[in-house]
C-alpha positions, 0 to 999 in steps of 0.5 A: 089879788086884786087892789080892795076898793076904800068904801063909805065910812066904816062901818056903814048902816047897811053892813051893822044891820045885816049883823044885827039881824042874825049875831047877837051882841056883842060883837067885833068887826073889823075893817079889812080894806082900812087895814090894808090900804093904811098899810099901804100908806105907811109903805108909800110914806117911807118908800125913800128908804130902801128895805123899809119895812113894818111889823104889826103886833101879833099881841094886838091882835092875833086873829090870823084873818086879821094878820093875813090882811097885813101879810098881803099888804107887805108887813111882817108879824112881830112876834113874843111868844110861841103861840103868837109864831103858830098864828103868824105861821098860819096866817102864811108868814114865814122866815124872816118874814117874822120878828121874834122878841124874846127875854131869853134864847132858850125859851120854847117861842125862841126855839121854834124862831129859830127852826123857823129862820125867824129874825131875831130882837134880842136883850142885849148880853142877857140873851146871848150866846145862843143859837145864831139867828139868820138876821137880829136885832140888840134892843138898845137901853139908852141912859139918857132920856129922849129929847124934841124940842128941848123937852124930854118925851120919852125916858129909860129909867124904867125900862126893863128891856135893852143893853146899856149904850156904854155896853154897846160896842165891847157886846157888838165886837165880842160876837163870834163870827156865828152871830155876825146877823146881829148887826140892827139895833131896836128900841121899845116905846109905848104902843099908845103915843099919839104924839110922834115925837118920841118915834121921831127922836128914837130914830134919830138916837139910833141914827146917832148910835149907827154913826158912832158905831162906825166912826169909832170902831168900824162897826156897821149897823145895817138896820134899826127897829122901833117898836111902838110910839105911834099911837092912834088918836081917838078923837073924831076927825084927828089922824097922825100925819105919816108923811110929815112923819117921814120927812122929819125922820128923813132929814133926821137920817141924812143930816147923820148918815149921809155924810159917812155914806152909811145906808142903813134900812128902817124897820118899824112896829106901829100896831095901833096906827096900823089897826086901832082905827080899823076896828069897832066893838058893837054893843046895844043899851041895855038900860038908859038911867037917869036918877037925881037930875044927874047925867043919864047913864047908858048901861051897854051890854058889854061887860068889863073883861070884854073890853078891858081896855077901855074899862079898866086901863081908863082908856079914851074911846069914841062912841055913837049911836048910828042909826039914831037921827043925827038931828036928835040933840046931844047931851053928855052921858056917863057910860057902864058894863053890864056887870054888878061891879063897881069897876065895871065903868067906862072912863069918860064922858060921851056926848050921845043923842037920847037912846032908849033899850035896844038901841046899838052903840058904837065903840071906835078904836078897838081894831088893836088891843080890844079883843086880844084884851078879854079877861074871863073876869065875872064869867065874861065869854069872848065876843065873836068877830067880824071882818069886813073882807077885801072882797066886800063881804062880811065873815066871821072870824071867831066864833062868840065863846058860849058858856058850855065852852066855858064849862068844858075848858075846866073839865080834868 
């Protein structure tokens, strides 16, 4: 294959009106060479450490065009559920390849991980015995908060994942020679962190965990897994800096594994920092109002459980009008679905140029957690989706859900 070329800013005018012209909105559209190419950074960044590797999400976005994009750029799919190892599997990923996170080991997802030489994250003793994995991962709950800085950025308490640090070492020595694979430690964060300190500091207490391990009883941990905790900043012109992020892990990893000669791979799962930025979510106006003297508000013709994550989550997602001039002035605007719902309203304020009916709108951030997020909530069908294609051309990836489909799916 070879190397997809970066274009102009995505998306360009001149791909969003060949769209518009033939696919009604609204409508998604993905970036396949950002995909691609900010995996490859991520790789470039850690590339210090041997048998690193990321994971994307199948949760965040399971379009198997989407996450072959990944799989040729080097990642691996982190998987929760059977469905989600069936796209991942027909997206062409296979063995270890994959990462299965399940609550239990007996559970249909975790059955076909299994057949399927799948790597394994357990929960702790909850999860265990069951059929021995290949490779695995013990999810660590640790019981105290995470820390930078002297601040607390990240605490456990309610966290329902994980084996307790102090149960550690007894689970880790109680494995049958069967389970010996089960020798990485994971911790879940959230998906949505724009601040990298508390990817950072979980690192660092796996680091600390790996050298306790082996200092106090002989245990060697050879991976740590981190899912979450780099998110992607929404705001125009910001961006999370992976490199910096590197170097601050990096020293993090020598100044605590270094001394005991421990080499120990580093596998991570940031879904939103590798897709959110590479997806929008096309829509037009379909009324500008402007009532009592108040701020105009712009009703798009996207309703809530199409993009439930900005509607009801409250979620922070930039706007823009492309092919309105940049020279018109701006003013604040209040934003809302096309649904008669009081909850159908978009959470923020937007700083647009004057629209009028018809004209196309722009939501930024939507490349994860947007689709995947669709609610049939007030008969809400799923939008179609696009994707900007590492050969340049422009595809459809799921077909817009029609309301005789919708019909069809309750028929007995």
């Amino acid at each position: 294959m070879s190397k997809p070329q970066t274009g102009a800013a995505f998306p360009n005018r001149k791909t969003l009106r060949a769209l518009l012209k033939t696919e009604p909105t609204p409508f998604y559209l993905y970036d396949g060479p950002g995909l691609y190419h900010t995996c490859k950074a991520l790789f470039d960044a850690f590339s210090w450490n041997e048998g690193f590797r990321a994971y994307f999400p199948v949760r965040m976005n399971p379009n198997p065009a989407v996450l072959q994009i990944f799989r040729e750029a080097g990642c691996g799919a982190l998987c929760g559920s059977e469905a989600e190892l069936l796209l991942a599997q027909k997206a062409g990923f296979s063995g270890r390849e994959m990462l299965f996170a399940s609550m239990t080991r007996t559970d249909e997802g975790a059955l076909l991980a299994a057949k399927l030489h799948a790597s394994l994250i357990t929960d702790g003793e909850l999860a265990l015995p069951g059929p021995a994995p290949d490779e695995g991962f013990l999810t660590v709950r640790p019981q105290k908060p995470l820390t930078a800085n002297a601040r607390t950025v990240w605490n456990f308490e309610k966290s329902k994942l994980g084996v307790r640090e102090d149960r550690l070492p007894a689970l880790l020595r109680g494995l049958p020679e069967s389970e010996s694979g089960l020798r990485g430690l994971s911790l879940f964060l959230r998906d949505q962190e724009s601040s990298p300190h508390a990817f950072c500091a979980a690192l660092e207490r796996l680091f600390e965990l790996a050298a306790q391990l082996y200092r106090r009883e002989n245990i060697t941990i050879d991976t740590v897994f981190v899912c979450g905790g780099l998110g992607a900043c929404e705001e125009e012109g910001e961006k999370v800096d992976i490199r910096d992020i590197s170097r601050r892990v990096k020293e993090s990893y020598e100044k605590l594994l270094d001394p005991l000669g421990l080499r120990v791979r580093i596998q991570i799962a940031p879904g939103r920092f590798l897709a959110a930025k590479h997806g929008v979510l096309v829509t037009k106006a379909l009324e500008v109002r402007r009532e009592d003297a108040k701020l105009p508000l712009l009703v798009l013709d996207v309703a809530c459980g199409q993009f439930l994550r900005e509607i009801a989550f409250g979620a922070a997602h930039r706007m823009d009008a492309p092919f309105v001039s940049a020279d018109k002035p701006r003013q604040i605007t209040h934003a809302a679905g096309c649904l008669y719902d009081l909850r159908d309203r978009f959470s923020g304020e937007y700083l647009l140029p004057e629209l009028k009916t018809g004209d196309c709108v722009v939501i930024f951030g939507t490349g994860a957690d947007g689709a995947c997020f669709h609610s049939g909530y007030g008969g809400s069908l799923r939008c179609a989706e696009f994707l900007f294609g590492l050969d340049g051309n422009v595809t459809c990836i799921r077909k817009r859900q029609t309301a005789q489909e919708l019909l069809a799916s309750y028929d007995s």
